[in-house]
Residue frames as qw, qx, qy, qz and C-alpha x, y, z in Angstrom:
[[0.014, 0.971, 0.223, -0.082, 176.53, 85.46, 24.65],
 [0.258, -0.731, 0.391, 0.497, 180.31, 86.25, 24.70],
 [0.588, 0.460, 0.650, 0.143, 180.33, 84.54, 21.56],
 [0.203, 0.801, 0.541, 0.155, 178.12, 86.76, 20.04],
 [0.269, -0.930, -0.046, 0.247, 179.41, 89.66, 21.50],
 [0.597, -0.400, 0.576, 0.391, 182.78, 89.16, 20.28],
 [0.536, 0.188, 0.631, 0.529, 181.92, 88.41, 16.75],
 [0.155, 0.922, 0.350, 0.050, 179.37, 90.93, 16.48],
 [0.193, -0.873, 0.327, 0.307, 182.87, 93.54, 17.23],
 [0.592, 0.695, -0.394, 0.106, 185.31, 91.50, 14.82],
 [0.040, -0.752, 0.608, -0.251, 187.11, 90.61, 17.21],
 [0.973, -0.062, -0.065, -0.211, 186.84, 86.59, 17.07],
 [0.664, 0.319, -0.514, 0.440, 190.99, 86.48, 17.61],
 [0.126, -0.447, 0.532, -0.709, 190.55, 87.99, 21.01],
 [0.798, -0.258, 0.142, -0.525, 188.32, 84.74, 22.16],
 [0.863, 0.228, -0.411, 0.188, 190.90, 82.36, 22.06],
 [0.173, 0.354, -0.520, 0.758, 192.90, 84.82, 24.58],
 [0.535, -0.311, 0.427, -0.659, 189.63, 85.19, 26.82],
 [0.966, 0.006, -0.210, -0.150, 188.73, 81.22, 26.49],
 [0.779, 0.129, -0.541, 0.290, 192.07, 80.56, 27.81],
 [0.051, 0.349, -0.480, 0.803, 191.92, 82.94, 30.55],
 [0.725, -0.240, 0.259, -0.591, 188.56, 81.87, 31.87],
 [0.838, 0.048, -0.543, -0.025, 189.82, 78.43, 31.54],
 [0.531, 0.033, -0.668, 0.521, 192.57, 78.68, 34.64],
 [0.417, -0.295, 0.220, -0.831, 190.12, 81.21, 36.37],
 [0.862, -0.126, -0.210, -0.443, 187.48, 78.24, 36.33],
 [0.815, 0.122, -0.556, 0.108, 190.04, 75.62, 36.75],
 [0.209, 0.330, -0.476, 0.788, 191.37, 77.73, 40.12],
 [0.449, -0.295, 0.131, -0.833, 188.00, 78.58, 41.29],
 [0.881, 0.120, -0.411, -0.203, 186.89, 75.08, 40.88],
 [0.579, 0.091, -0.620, 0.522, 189.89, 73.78, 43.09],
 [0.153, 0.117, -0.557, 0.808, 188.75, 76.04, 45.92],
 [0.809, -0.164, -0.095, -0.557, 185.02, 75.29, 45.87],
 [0.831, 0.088, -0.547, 0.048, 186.28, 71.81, 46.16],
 [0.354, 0.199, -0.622, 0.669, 188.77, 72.72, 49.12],
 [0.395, -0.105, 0.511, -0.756, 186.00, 75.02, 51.46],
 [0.812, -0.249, -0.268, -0.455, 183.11, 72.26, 50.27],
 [0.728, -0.065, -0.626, 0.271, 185.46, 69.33, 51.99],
 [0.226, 0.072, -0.607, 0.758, 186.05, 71.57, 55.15],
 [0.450, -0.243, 0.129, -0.849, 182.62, 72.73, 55.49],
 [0.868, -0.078, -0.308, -0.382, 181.63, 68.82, 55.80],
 [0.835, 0.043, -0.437, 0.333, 184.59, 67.36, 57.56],
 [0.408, 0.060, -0.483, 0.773, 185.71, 69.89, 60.05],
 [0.171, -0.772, -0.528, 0.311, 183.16, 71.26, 63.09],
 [0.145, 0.224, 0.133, 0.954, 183.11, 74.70, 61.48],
 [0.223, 0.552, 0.488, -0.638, 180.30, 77.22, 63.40],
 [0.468, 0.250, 0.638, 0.558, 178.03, 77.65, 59.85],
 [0.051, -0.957, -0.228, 0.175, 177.14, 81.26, 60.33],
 [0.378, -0.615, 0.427, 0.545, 180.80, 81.83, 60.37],
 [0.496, 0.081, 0.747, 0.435, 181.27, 79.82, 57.39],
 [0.370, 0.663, 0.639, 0.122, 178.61, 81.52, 55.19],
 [0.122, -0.924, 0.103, 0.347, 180.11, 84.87, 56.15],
 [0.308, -0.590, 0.513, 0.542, 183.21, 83.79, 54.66],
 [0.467, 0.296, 0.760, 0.342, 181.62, 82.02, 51.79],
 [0.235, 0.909, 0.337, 0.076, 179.71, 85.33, 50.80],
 [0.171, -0.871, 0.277, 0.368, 182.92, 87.46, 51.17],
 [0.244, -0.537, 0.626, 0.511, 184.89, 85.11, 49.02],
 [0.352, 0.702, 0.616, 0.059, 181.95, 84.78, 46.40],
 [0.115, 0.955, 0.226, -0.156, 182.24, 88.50, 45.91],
 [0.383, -0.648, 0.571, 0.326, 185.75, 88.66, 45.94],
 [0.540, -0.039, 0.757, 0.367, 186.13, 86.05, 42.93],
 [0.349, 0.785, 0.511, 0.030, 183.70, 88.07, 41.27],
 [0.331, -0.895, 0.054, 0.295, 185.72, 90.81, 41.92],
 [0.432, -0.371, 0.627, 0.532, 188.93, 89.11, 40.66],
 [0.582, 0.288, 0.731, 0.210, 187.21, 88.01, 37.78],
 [0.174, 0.946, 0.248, -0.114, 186.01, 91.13, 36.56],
 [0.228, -0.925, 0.266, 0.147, 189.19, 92.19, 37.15],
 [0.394, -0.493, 0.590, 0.504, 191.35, 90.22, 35.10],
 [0.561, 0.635, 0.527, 0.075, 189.15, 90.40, 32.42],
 [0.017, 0.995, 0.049, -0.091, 189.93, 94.06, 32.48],
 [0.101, -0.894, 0.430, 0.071, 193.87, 94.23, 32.95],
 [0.611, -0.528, 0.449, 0.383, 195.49, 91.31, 31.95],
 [0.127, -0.611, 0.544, 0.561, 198.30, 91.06, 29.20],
 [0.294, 0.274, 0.817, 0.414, 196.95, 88.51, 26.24],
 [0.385, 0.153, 0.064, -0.908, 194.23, 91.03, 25.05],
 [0.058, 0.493, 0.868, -0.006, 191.01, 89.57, 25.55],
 [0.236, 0.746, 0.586, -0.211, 189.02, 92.15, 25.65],
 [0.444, 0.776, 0.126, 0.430, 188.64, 95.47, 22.38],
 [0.473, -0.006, -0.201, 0.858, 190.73, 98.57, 23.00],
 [0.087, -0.547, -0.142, -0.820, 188.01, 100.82, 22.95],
 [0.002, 0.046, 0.794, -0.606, 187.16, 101.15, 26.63],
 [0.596, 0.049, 0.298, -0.744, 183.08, 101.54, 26.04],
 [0.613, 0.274, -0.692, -0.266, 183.43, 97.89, 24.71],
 [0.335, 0.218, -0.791, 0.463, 184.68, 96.83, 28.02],
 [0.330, -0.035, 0.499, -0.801, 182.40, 98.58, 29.88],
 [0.807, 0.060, -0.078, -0.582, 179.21, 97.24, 27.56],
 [0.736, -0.055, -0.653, -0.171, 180.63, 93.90, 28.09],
 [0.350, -0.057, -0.862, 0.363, 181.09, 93.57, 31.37],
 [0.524, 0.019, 0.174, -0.834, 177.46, 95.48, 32.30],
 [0.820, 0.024, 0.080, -0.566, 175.54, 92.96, 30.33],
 [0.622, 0.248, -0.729, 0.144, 178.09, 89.52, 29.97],
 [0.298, -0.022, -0.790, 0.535, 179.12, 89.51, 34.06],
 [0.051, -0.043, -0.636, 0.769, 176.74, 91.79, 36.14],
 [0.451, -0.089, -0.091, -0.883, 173.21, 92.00, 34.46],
 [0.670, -0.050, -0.707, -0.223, 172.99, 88.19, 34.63],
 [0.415, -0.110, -0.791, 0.437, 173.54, 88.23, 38.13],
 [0.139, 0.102, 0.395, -0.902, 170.76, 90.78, 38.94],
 [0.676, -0.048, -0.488, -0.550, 168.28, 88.98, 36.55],
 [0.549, -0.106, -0.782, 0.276, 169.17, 85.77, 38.89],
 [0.162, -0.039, -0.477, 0.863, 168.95, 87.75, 41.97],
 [0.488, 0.035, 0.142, -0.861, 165.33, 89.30, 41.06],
 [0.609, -0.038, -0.579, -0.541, 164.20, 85.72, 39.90],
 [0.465, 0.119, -0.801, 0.357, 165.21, 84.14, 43.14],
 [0.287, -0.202, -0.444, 0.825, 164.35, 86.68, 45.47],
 [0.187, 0.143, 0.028, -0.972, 161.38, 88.41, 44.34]]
């Protein structure tokens, strides 16, 4: 879909910039799934606690993510700012409310 999105704007030199930014995002995020999965199995953690913090720092990465999509220095994403917005509405947050009503409803 980003893909698409992208080419459909012209802007197929600015997906090389976001492909390498969601590479060390992934490659970060990925390293700290890995860290809280090994403590949530290996150390007596209370899992009420645990889930709290797993849903705070779920949201949070979402959060970041979103956020350096938006602001950081390689331009990844167009200059017009209702680009930005229409991609991150239906690229980051519509998929997670499609998920969210198939799960849950």
């Amino acid at each position: 879909m980003t893909y698409f999105f992208f080419t459909s704007l012209g802007y197929n030199k600015l997906l090389i910039n976001l492909y390498i930014l969601a590479n060390k995002y992934y490659f970060l995020s990925s390293i700290l799934l890995i860290i809280a999965s090994f403590t949530f199995f290996y150390f007596p953690i209370d899992e009420l606690k645990y889930l709290y913090i797993a849903m705070i720092s779920v949201l949070f990465l979402f959060i970041l993510k979103l956020f350096l999509y938006w602001f950081n220095k390689p331009q990844t994403m167009p200059n017009e700012w209702y680009y930005k917005i229409l991609y991150i509405c239906t690229l980051q947050i519509a998929p997670l409310f499609v998920l969210w009503k198939f799960l849950f409803s």
